[in-house]
N, C-alpha and C positions, 0 to 999 in steps of 0.2 A: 911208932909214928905213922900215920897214916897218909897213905901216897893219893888216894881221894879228896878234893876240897867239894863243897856245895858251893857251886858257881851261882846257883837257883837266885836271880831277881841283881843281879853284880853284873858289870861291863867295867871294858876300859875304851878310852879312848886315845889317839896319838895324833899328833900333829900331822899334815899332809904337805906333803910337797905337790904345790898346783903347776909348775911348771910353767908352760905358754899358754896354758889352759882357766881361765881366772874364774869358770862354770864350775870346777871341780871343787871338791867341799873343804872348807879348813882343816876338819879333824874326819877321819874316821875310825871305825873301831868294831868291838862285837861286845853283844850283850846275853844274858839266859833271862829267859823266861819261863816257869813251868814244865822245863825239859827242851824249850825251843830255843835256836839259839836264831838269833839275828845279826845284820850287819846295820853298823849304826854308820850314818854321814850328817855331819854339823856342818852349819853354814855361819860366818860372823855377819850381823847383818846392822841397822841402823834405822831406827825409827821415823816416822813422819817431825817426831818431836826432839830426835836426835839422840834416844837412849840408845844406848847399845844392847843388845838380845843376841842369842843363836837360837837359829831352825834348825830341824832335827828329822830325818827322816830312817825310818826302821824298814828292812825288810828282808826277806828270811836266807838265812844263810845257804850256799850253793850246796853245805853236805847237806841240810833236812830238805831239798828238793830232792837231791840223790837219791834218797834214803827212804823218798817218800813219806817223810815226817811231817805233819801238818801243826796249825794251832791249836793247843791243846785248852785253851777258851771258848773257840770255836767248835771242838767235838764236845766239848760239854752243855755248848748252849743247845747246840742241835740233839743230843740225846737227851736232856733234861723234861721231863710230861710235860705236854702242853695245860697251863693252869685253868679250872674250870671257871666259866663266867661266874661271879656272886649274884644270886638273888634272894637277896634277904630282907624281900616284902616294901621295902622304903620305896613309896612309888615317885621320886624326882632321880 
């Protein structure tokens, strides 16, 4: 049996005790993304029209600032060629 799971694109989230503090999020939690891991904060919120929704705020976990781990989206956008312009005679 394998002691490894692939966490890759899976989170959990758990209930928050807000205390006296009513800014603090309802839920938070962590999630993996492509090797990153983040820390997830929900909010229960209430629409103009009275539905009920949660906001969602991600950002990057205290170990991959440690660790100096970055987005791994973001190093691939930035090392991926820059695509060359088409010119293929169609003059509009």
């Amino acid at each position: 049996m394998a002691d490894q799971y692939d966490n890759n694109l899976r989170g959990v989230l758990f209930h928050n005790d807000k205390g006296d503090n009513q800014n603090r999020p309802d839920m938070t939690g962590n999630v993996e993304i492509d090797g990153t891991k983040y820390r997830v904060a929900c909010w229960n919120k209430t629409s103009k029209n009275g539905n009920s929704f949660m906001s969602m705020s991600l950002s990057l976990a205290d170990e991959n600032i440690q660790s100096g781990q970055t987005n791994y989206a973001a190093q691939a956008q930035a090392q991926a060629p820059a695509q060359a312009a088409v010119d293929d005679g169609i003059p509009f």
